[in-house]
PyMOL commands that place a pseudoatom at each C-alpha (Angstrom):
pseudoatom trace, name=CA, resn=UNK, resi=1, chain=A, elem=C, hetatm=0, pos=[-1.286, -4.459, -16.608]
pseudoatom trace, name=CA, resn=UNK, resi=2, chain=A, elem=C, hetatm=0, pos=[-0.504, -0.774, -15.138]
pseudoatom trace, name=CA, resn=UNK, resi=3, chain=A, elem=C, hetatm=0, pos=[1.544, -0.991, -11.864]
pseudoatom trace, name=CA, resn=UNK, resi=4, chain=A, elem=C, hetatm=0, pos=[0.160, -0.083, -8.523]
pseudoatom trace, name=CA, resn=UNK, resi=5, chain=A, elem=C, hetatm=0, pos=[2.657, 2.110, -6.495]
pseudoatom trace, name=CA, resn=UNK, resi=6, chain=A, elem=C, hetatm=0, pos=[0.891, 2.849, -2.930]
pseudoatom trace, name=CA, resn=UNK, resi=7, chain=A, elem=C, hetatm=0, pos=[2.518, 4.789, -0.021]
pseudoatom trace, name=CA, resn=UNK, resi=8, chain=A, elem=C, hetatm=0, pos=[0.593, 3.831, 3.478]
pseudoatom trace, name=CA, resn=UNK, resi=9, chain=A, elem=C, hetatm=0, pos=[0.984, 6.922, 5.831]
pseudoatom trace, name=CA, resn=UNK, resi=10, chain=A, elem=C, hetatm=0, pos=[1.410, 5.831, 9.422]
pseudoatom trace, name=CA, resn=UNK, resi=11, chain=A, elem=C, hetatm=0, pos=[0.441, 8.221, 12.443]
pseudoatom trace, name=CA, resn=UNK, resi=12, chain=A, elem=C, hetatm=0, pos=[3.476, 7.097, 14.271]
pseudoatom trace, name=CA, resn=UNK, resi=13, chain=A, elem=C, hetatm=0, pos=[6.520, 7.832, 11.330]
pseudoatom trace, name=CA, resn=UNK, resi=14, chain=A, elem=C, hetatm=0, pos=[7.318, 10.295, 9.065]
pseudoatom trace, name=CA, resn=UNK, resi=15, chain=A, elem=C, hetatm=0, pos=[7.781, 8.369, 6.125]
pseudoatom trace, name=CA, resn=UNK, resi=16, chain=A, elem=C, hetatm=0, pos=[5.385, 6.272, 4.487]
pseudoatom trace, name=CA, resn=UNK, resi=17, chain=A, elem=C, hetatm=0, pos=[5.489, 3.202, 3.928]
pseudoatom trace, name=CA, resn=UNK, resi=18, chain=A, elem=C, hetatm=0, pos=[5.992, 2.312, -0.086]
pseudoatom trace, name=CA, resn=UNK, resi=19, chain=A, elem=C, hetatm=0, pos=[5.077, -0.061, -2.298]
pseudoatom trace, name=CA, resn=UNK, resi=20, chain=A, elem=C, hetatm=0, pos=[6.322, 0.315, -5.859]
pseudoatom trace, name=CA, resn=UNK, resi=21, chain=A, elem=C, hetatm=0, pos=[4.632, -2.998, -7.718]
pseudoatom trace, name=CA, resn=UNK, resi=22, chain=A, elem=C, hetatm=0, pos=[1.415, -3.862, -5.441]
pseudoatom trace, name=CA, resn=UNK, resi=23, chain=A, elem=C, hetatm=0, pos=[-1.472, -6.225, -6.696]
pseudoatom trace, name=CA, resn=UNK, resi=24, chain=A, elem=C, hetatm=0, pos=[-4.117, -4.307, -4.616]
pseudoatom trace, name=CA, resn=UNK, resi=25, chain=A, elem=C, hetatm=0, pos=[-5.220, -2.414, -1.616]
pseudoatom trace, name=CA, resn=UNK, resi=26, chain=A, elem=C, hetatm=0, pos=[-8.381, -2.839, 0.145]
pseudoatom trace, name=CA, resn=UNK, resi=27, chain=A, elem=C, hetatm=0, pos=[-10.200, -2.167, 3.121]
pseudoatom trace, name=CA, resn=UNK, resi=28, chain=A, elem=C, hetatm=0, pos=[-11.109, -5.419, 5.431]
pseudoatom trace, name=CA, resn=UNK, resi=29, chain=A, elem=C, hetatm=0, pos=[-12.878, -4.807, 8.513]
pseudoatom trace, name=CA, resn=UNK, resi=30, chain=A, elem=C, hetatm=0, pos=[-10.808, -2.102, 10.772]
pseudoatom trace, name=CA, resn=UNK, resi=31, chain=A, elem=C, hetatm=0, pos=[-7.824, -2.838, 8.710]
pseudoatom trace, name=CA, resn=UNK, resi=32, chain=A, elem=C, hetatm=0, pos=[-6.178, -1.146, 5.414]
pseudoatom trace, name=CA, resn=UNK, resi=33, chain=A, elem=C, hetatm=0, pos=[-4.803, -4.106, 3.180]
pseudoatom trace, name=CA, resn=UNK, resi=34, chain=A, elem=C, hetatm=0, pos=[-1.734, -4.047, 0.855]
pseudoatom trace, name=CA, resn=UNK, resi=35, chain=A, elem=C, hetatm=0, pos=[-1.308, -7.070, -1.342]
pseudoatom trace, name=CA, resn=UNK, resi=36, chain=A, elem=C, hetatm=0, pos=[1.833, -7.874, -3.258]
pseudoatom trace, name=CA, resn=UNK, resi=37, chain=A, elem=C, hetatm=0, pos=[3.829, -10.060, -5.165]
pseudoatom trace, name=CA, resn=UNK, resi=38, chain=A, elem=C, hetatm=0, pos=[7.530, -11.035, -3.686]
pseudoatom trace, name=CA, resn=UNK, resi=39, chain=A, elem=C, hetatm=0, pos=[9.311, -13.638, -5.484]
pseudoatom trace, name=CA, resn=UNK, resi=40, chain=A, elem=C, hetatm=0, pos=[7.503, -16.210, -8.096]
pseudoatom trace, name=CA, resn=UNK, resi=41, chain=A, elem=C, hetatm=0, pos=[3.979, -17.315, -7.393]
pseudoatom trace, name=CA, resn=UNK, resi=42, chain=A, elem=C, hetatm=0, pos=[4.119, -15.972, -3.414]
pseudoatom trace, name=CA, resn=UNK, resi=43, chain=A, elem=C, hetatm=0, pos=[1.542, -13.171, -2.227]
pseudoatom trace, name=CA, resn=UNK, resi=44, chain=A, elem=C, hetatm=0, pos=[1.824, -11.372, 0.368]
pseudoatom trace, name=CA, resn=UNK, resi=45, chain=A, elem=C, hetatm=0, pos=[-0.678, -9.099, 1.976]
pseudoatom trace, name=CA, resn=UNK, resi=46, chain=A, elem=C, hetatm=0, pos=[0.532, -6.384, 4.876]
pseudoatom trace, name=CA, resn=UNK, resi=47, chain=A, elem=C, hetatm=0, pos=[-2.573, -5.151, 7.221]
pseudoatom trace, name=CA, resn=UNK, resi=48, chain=A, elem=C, hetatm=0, pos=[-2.835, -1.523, 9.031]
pseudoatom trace, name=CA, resn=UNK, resi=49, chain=A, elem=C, hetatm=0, pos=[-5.266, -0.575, 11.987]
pseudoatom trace, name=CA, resn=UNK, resi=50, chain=A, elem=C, hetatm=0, pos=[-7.136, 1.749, 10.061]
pseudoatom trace, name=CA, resn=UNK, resi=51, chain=A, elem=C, hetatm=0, pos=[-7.303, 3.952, 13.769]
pseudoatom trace, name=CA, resn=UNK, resi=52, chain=A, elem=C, hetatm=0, pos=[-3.119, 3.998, 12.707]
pseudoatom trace, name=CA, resn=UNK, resi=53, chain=A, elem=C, hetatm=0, pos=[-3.625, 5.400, 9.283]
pseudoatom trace, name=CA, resn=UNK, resi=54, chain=A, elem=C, hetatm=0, pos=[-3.183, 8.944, 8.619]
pseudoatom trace, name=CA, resn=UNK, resi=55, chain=A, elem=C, hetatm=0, pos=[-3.421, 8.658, 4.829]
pseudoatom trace, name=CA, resn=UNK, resi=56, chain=A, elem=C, hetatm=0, pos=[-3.226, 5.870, 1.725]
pseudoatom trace, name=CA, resn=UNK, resi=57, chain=A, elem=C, hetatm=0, pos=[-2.397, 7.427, -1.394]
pseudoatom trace, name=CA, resn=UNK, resi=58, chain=A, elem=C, hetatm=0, pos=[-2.038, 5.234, -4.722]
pseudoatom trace, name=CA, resn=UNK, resi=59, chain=A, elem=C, hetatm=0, pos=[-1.561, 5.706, -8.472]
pseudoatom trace, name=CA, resn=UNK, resi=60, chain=A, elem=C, hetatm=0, pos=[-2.348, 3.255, -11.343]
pseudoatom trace, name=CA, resn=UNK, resi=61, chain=A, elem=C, hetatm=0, pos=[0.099, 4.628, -13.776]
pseudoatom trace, name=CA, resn=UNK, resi=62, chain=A, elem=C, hetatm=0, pos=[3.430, 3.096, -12.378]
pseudoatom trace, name=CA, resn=UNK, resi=63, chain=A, elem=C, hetatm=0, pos=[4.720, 6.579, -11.822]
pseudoatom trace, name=CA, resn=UNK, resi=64, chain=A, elem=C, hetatm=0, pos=[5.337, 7.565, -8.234]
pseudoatom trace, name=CA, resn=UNK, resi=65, chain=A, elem=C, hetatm=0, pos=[3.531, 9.798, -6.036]
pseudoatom trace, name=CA, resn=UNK, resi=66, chain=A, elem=C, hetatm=0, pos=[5.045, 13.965, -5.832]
pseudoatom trace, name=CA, resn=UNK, resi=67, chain=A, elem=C, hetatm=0, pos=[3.764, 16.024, -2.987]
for i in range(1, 67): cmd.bond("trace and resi %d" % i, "trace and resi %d" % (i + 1))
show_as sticks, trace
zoom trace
């Protein structure tokens, strides 16, 4: 299975926020998911306002994201 890397760009910071091994990201109601995997067998899943969001970028290929 490829790797998901996602970076979550918040209107409030100038970094984003990364994720080098997520499971998924979604859209639920107003809110931009992030699922992933930390430690054995626990899932996490981080939720964004959406009205917060600036950007979501995310590649399948495990490589990470150039400007």
């Amino acid at each position: 299975m490829s790797e998901l890397y996602v970076e979550v760009h918040l209107d409030s910071s100038s970094e984003p926020i990364k994720y080098d091994t997520a499971l998924a990201v979604f859209e639920k109601g107003s809110f931009i998911c992030v699922s992933f995997e930390k430690g054995e067998n626990e899932v996490y899943t981080d939720k964004y306002p959406i009205m917060n969001v600036f950007r979501v970028r995310n590649t399948y290929t495990g490589k990470h994201l150039t400007n």
